[in-house]
Every structure is written in C-alpha cells, then in structure tokens.
C-alpha positions as CSV (number, residue, x, y, z in Angstrom):
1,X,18.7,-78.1,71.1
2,X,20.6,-75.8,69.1
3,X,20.3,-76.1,65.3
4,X,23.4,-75.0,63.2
5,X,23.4,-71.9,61.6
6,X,25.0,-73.5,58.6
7,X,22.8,-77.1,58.6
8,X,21.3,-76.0,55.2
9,X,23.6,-73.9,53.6
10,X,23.3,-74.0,50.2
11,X,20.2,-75.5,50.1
12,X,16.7,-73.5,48.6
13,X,13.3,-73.6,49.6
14,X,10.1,-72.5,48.1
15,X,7.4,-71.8,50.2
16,X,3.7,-71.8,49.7
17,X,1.1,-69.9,51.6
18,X,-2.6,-70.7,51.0
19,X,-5.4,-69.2,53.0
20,X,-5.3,-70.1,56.6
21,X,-5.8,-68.5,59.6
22,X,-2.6,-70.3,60.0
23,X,-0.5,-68.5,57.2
24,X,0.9,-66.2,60.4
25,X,3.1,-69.4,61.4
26,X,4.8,-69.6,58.5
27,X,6.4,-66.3,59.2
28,X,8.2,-68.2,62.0
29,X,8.9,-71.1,59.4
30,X,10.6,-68.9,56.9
31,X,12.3,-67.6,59.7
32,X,13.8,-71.1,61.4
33,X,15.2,-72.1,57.6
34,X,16.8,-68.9,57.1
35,X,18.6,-69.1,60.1
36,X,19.9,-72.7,59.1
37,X,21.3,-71.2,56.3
38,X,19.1,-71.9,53.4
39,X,17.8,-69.5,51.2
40,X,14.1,-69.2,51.0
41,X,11.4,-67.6,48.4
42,X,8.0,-67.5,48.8
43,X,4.6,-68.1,46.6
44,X,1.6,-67.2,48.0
45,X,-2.0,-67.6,47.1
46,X,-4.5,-64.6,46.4
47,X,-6.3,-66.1,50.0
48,X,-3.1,-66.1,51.6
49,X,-2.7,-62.4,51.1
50,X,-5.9,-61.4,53.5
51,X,-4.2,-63.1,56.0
52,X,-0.4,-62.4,56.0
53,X,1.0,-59.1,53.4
54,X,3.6,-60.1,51.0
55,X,5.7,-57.5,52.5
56,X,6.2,-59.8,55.6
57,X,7.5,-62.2,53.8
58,X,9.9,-60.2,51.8
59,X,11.2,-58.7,54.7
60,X,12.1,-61.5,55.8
61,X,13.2,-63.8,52.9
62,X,15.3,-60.8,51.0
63,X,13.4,-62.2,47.9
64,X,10.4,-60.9,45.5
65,X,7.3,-62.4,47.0
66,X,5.8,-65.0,43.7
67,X,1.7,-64.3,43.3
68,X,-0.5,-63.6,40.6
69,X,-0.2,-59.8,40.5
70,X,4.4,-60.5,40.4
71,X,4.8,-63.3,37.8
72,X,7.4,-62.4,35.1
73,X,7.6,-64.1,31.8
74,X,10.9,-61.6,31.2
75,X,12.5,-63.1,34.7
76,X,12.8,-66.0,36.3
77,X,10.2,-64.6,38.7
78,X,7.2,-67.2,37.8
79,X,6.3,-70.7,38.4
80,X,8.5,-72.8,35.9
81,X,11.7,-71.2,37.0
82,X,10.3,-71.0,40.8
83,X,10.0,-74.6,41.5
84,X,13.4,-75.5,39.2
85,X,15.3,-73.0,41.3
86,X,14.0,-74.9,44.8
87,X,15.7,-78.1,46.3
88,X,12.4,-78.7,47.8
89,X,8.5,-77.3,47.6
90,X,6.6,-76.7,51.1
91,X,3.2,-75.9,51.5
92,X,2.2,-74.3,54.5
93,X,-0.6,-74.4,55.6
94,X,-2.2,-76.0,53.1
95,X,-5.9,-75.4,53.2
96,X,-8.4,-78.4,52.7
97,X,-9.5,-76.5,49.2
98,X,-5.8,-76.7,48.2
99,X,-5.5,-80.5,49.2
100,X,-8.6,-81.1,46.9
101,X,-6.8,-79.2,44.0
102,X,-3.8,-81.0,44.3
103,X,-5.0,-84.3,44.4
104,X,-6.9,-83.7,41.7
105,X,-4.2,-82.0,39.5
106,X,-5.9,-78.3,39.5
107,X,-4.0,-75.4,38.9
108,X,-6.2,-72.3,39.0
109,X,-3.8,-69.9,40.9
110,X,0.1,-70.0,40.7
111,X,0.8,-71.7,43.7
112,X,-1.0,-74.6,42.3
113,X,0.8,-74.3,39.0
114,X,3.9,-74.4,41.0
115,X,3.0,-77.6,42.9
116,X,1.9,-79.2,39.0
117,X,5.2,-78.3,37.8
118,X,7.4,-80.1,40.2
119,X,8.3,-83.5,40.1
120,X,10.4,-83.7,43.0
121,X,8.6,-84.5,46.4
122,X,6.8,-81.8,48.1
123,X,5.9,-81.3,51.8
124,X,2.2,-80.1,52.8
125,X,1.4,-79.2,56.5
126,X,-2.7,-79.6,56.2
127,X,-4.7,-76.9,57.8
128,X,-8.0,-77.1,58.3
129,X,-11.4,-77.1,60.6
130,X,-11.8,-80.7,62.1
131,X,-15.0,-82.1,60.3
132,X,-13.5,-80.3,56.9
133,X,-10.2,-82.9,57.7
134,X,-12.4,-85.6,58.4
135,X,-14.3,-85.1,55.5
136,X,-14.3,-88.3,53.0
137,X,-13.0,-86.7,50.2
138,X,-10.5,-84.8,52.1
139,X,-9.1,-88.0,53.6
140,X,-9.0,-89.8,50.4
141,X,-7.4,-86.8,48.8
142,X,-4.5,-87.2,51.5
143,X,-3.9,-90.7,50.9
144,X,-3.9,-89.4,47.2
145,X,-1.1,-87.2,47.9
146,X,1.1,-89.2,50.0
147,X,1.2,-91.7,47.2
148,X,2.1,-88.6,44.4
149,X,5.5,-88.0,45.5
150,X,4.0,-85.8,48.5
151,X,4.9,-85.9,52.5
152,X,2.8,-84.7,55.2
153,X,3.1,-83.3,58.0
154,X,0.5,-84.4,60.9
155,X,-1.6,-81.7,61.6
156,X,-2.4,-81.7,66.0
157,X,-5.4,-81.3,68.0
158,X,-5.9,-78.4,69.7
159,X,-8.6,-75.2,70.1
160,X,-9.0,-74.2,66.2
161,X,-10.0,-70.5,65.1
162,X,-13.5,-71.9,65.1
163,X,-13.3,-71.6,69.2
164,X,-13.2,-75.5,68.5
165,X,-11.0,-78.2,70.1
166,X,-10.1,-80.8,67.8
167,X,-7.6,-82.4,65.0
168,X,-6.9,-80.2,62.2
169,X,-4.0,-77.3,63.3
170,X,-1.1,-76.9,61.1
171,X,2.0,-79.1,62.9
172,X,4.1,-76.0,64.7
173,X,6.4,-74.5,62.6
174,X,9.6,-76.3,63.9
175,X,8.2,-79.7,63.2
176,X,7.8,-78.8,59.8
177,X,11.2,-77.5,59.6
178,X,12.3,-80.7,60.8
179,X,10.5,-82.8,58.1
180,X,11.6,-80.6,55.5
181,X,15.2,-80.4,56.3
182,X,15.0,-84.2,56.9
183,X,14.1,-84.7,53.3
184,X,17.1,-82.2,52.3
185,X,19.6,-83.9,54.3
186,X,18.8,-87.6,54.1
187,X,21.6,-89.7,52.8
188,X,21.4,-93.3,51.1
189,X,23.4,-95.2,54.0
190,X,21.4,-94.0,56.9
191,X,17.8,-93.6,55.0
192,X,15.7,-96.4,56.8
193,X,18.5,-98.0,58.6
194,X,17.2,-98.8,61.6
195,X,19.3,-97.3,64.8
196,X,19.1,-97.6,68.4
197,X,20.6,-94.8,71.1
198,X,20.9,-94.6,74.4
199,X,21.7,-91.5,76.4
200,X,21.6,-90.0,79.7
201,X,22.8,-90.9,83.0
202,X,21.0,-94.0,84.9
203,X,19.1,-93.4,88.1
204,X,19.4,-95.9,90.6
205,X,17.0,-95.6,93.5
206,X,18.0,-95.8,97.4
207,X,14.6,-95.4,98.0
208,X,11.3,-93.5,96.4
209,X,12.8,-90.3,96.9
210,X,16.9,-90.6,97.1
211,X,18.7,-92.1,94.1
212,X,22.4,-92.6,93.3
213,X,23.2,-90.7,89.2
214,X,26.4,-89.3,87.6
215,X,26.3,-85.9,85.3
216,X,25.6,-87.1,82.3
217,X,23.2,-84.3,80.5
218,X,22.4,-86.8,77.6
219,X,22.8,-83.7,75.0
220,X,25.1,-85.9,72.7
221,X,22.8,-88.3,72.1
222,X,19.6,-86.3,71.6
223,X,22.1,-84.5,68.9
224,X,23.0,-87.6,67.8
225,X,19.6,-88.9,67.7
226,X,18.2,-85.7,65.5
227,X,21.1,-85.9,63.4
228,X,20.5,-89.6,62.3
229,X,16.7,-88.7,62.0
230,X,17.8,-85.8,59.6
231,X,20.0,-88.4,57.3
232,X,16.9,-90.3,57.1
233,X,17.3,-93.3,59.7
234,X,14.6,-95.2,61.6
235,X,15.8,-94.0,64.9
236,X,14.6,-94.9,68.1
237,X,16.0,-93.0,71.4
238,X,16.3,-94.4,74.7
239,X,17.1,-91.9,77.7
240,X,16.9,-90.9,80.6
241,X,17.0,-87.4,79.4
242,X,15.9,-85.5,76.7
243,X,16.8,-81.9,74.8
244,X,14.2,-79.6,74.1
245,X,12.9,-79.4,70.8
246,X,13.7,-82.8,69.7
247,X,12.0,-83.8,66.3
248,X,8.4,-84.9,67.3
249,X,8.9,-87.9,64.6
250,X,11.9,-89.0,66.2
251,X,10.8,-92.1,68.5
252,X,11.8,-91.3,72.0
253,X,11.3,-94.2,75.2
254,X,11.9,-92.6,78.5
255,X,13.6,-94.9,80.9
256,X,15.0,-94.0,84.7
257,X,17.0,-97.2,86.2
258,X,19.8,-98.7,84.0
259,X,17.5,-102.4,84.5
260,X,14.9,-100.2,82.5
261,X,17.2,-99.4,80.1
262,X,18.4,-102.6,80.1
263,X,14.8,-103.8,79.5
264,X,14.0,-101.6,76.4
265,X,17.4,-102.0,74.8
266,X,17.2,-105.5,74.2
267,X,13.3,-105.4,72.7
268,X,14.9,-102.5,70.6
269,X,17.6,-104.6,69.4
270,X,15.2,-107.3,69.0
271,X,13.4,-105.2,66.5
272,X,15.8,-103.2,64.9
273,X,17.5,-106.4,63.7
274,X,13.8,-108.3,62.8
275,X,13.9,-109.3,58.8
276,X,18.0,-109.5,58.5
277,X,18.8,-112.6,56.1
278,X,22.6,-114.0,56.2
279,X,24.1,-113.4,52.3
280,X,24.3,-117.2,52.4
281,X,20.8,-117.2,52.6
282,X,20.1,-115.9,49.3
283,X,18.2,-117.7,46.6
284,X,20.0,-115.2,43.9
285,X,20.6,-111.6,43.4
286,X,17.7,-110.7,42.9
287,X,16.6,-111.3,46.3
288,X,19.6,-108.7,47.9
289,X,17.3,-105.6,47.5
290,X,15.1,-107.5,50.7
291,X,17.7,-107.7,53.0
292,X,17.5,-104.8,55.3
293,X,20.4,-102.6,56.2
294,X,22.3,-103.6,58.8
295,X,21.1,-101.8,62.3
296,X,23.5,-100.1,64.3
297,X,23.9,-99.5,68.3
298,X,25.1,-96.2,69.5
299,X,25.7,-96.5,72.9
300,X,25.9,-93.4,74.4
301,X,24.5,-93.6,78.3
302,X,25.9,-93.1,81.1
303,X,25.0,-96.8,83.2
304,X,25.7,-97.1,86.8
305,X,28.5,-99.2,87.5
306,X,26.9,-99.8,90.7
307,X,23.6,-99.6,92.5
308,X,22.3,-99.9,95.9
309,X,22.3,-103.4,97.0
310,X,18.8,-102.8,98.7
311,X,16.6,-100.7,97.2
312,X,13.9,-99.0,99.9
313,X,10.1,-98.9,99.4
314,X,9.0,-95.2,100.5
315,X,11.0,-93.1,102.2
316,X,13.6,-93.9,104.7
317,X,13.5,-91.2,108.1
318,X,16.3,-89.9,108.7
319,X,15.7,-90.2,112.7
320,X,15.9,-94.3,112.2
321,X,18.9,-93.9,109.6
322,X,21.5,-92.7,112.7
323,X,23.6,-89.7,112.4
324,X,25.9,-92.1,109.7
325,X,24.5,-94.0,106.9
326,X,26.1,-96.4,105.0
327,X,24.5,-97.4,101.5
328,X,26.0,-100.6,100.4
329,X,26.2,-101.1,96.8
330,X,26.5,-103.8,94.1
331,X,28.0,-104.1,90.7
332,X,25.8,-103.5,88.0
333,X,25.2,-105.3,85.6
334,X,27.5,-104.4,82.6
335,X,24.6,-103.3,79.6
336,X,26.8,-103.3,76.5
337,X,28.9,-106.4,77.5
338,X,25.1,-108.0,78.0
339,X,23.3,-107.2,75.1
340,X,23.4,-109.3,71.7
341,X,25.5,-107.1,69.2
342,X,25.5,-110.2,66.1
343,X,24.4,-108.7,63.7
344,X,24.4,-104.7,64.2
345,X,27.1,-102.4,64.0
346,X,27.8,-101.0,68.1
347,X,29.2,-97.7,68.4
348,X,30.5,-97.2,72.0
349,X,30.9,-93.8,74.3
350,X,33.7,-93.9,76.8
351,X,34.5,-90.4,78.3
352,X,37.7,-90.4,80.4
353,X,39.1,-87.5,82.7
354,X,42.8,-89.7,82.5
355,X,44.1,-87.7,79.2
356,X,47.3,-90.0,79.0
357,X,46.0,-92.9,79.4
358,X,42.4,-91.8,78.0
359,X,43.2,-93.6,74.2
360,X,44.5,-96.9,75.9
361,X,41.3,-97.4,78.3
362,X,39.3,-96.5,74.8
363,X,41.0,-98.5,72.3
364,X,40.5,-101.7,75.2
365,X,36.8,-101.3,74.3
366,X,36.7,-103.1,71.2
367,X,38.0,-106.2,72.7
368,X,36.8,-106.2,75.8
369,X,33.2,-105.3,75.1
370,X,33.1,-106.8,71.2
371,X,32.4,-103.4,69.5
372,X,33.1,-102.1,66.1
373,X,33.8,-98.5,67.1
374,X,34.4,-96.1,70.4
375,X,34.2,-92.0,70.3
376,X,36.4,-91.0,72.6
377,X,35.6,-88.0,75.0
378,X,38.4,-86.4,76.8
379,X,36.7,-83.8,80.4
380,X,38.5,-81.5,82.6
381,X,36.1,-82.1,85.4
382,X,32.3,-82.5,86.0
383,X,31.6,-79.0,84.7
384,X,32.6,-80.4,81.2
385,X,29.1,-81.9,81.5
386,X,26.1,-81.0,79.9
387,X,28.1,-78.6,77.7
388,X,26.7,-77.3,73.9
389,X,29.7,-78.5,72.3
390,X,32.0,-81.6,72.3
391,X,35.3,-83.4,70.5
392,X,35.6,-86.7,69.9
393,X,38.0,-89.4,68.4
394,X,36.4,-91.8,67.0
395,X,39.0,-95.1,67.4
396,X,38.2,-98.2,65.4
397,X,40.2,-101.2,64.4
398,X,41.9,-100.1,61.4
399,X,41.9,-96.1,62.0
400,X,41.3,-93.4,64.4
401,X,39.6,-89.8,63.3
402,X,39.4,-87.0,65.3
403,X,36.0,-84.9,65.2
404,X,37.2,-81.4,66.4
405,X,34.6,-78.9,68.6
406,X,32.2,-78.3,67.5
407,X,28.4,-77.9,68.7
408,X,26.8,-81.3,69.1
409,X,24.5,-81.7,66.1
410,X,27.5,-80.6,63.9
411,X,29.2,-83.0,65.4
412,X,27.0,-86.0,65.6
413,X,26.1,-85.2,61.6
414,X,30.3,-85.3,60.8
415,X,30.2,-88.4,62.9
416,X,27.6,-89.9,60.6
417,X,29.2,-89.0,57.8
418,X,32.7,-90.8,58.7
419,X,30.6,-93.8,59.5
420,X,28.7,-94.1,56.1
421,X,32.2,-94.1,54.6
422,X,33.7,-96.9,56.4
C-alpha cells in the first residue's frame, strides 16, 4: 500500500538511537517519515555512535545530529528545545539498559535527558537479547513504562545478533512508523471507536479447484482499514484480500466464500456493539463517559449475488462434464440487507458502470438496505479495478460530497474526516 507523500506534513519527530545492533534500521525509519512528509531530527546515544555515524543520519534528516559532543546552550540545539520542537519522541531501538533508565527516571546521557523532559507520550521499540527481555526487572520496567505516558512497540522473534532464535528484535521499521504516525494522526471521533470492514471480492466454489469471483482488488478497504487504524479506531478487517504492508496491529480475519464472510460479520458486529447502553438507560450524567462510541459498518466487499447451486467435493473431470457445462446458480443471500445494523452507523459501497443512472441506483440504498450512508464509485470497465486511486460521492440523507481522485489512503482518511463531522 502506498503511503502519502504528504500523510505527515507538518508534523516533527525526534528520534532516539541507543546502542543496538539494531540502530542500522532506524536509517530506514528516518527514511519512511521523511518521505511522509514529516520532518525529522535525531539524538543519539554515545553507544549508538559505534554502531551507526551521525553523518548517516544527517544525511538523511537535513538536520544537526543532537549528542553529547553537539549540544548548544547558545541554540536551540540541546535537549529542552529538542523535545519542545517534536510533535512526538521515538526511541529506536531502545536497548534493555535504556528501558531500565527510563523507568527509573535516569538521565546520564542526553537522550535520556530528552526522554525526562517530555511530558508528551513517547514511543520505544525494545531491543534486546531474549533472556535480557525476559529478565524480571526488564519486564517490570516495561509495564512501568507503558503506564508513564510511554507506547511500545512489540519487539518479534526471530535469529538475534547472538546467532540466537528468539523474542527480543526491534519491530521492523514500518511497523514502528505505523505506531508512531497512528499516535500523530489519531482524532477524538474515531479513537477507540470500534469499526468493522469488509473488502474484497467473495469466492464461491464450483468445486475444490473452480470457483465463480468478480474483480474486486479489495485495495479500498485495506486503505480504508489503515486509515481508520491511523485516526485511532479499534478496527477489525474482514477480506478476502489484503494489501501489502498493512499495519501489523491492525486486526485482519481472512475469509474466502461470502457464507464465511457472512459468518464473521455478524460475530464482529456482535462485538463491536458489546457494552452500548440506550441514553434512556442512564442513571445520570455522570454515567455518559461509560457508554461506548457508537460502532460503525463499512461495507465495502464485493458479495456474490449468486453462487453455484451445487457446490462439488474434489474435482470435477472434465471427460464426465461433456463438451458443454452448465453451472446452475442460486441467489445469494443478500449480507448487508441480513445483518443487524441497530445500533451502528453502516456505511455502504455500491460501484456502478451505469453513469446516468449510477446516483439513482446509489441514493436507493439507504432505503432499500436501511443504511445511513453510500460512497458512490463510478468504472469505465473491469480494468477500473484494482486501481491505486479512486473518487467517490459519498450520498447520505441530508447531503451528498464528492471525494475527488485521489490515491486511496488519501482518500479513505478525507472520507473519515467528512464522517466525524456529520
């Protein structure tokens, strides 16, 4: 999936690098926020310098590497002015040593005294040898943290510099730009809300190796999916296909036959509206701060509208099928028309070839199938598909908006944005 080159502009990170084998990755961290368009600066540890020069970093930054040997009292090149400058403070990697110093309020090299000095919330991605992870005091130091206004990034298992196989690698360096851009981005509507999407086309089987799709490439609602992940929602994605490169927090559920989908959509539902209390329900006022947000459905899959009637174990010879074959079908059942909506917002997908009548067959949706919104995608033909970029119209009730082209994470984040001010 492609991320905008404008996603974080404006937006200003400080990066720490403490001494890791690992420090090389961050090269390729710095890297993926610069070309999002934030600006990025760099403090590094006296460790951090046997591993990675400053000089890489300020090539690639276009900013004054920050370490002990830099620090300006006559600038605002030192730690104060550092960590006021940046929207948000990421360590990575952070070393097990560096973890202990920060949970217990050390600050015997500048990065530390950066991380002291910063009240916002900071993101570590921990570092370190397996049984130095699983140490104790380096797991009660984490907990420690991630009650101080920190967020971590999962470290993964996998072979270690000590020729090792185990927990304790730094998260890759796109998973960390995910978390911290998530953080940067996250909006009060979406933050928590719980959301489901669906995406893909449905694949109906004929038998175990024949089955009966459409084009649908499912990009818009990965896009979609990341892009409410990035404003902060509790997202959970159910396709048949998937982008590359999706967040790794984001909840996926892979599904292949629209009675799958079908399956999973109503647990998700289930779930994703689990803990809503009516307003009437209320004691008092007080008691409006435990109602959770109201969940929404974006249904974005492409469902079958019909499937083979008969369904074949195996596979079916072709010598006993006759030089014609005729696969009978039956209506499928309709998904959104079937699943509960009380109580959750449903956004519907409707993509039309029919450009003059294309609004009428959209606008039908909200009475027909009992939604509260339909985005509206006009194709050419079937090689409109799977493209990096889209349009929509987004039709409700009261007012339509039009969402020009734009690529798909740009456009699902606009979308999100119209939304939260309904």
């Amino acid at each position: 999936m492609m991320i905008p080159p404008d996603l974080l502009q404006g937006k200003r990170l400080l990066i720490g690098v403490t001494g890791s084998i690992a420090a090389y990755k961050t090269l390729d961290l710095v890297r993926l926020f610069i070309k999002a368009g934030a600006e990025v600066k760099v403090v590094m540890s006296g460790a951090a310098a046997k591993f990675v020069t400053p000089l890489s970093f300020e090539a690639l930054s276009r900013n004054a590497v920050l370490d002990e040997q830099s620090e300006s009292w006559s600038s605002n090149h030192n730690h104060i002015k550092a960590v006021e400058w940046a929207d948000l403070f990421v360590i990575a990697p952070c070393s097990a040593n560096t973890i202990g110093k920060l949970s217990n309020a050390i600050a015997d090299n500048l990065l530390l005294q950066c991380a002291l000095a910063d009240p916002k919330i900071k993101l570590i991605a921990p570092s370190a040898n397996t049984q130095m992870l699983e140490n104790p005091f380096t797991k009660a130091n984490l907990k420690m943290l991630a009650l101080a206004n920190y967020e971590i990034v999962p470290t993964q298992v996998k072979e270690l510099a000590c020729q090792t196989t185990g927990d304790g690698a730094m998260a890759e360096p796109l998973d960390i730009f995910y978390h911290g851009a998530r953080i940067l981005l996250q909006e009060s509507y979406w933050k928590q809300r719980r959301v489901v999407v669906t995406g893909g086309g449905t694949i109906e089987k004929i038998d175990d190796v024949r089955y009966i799709s459409n084009f649908s490439s499912g990009k818009m609602a990965s896009a979609l999916a990341a892009a409410l992940y990035l404003k902060g929602a509790d997202v959970n994605l159910i396709a048949t296909r998937f982008e590359p490169n999706l967040p790794r927090a984001l909840h996926k559920i892979h599904v292949g036959d629209s009675a799958e989908m079908l399956e999973y959509l109503t647990d998700s539902i289930r779930i994703a509206k689990k803990g809503i209390l009516s307003k009437a329900s209320l004691m008092n006022e007080e008691q409006i701060h435990l109602i959770q947000k109201e969940p929404y459905l974006f249904m974005a899959a492409a469902v079958s509208d019909y499937v083979p009637r008969f369904p074949q174990q195996g596979k079916m010879k072709k010598a006993l099928l006759g030089k014609h074959y005729a696969l009978e079908l039956s209506e499928n059942t309709d998904l959104l028309r079937t699943v509960d909506k009380e109580g959750i917002v449903t956004v519907a997908f409707k993509a039309e070839m029919d450009a003059e009548h294309a609004y009428e067959h959209a606008k039908a949706l909200l009475h027909s199938k009992h939604v509260d919104a339909v985005c509206l995608n006009i194709l050419q033909n079937s090689k409109s598909f799977g493209r990096d970029e889209n349009a929509l119209t987004l039709i409700t009730q009261e007012k339509d908006i039009t969402l020009n082209t734009k690529d798909k994470l740009s456009l699902s984040l606009e979308l999100l944005e119209v939304l939260g001010a309904q």
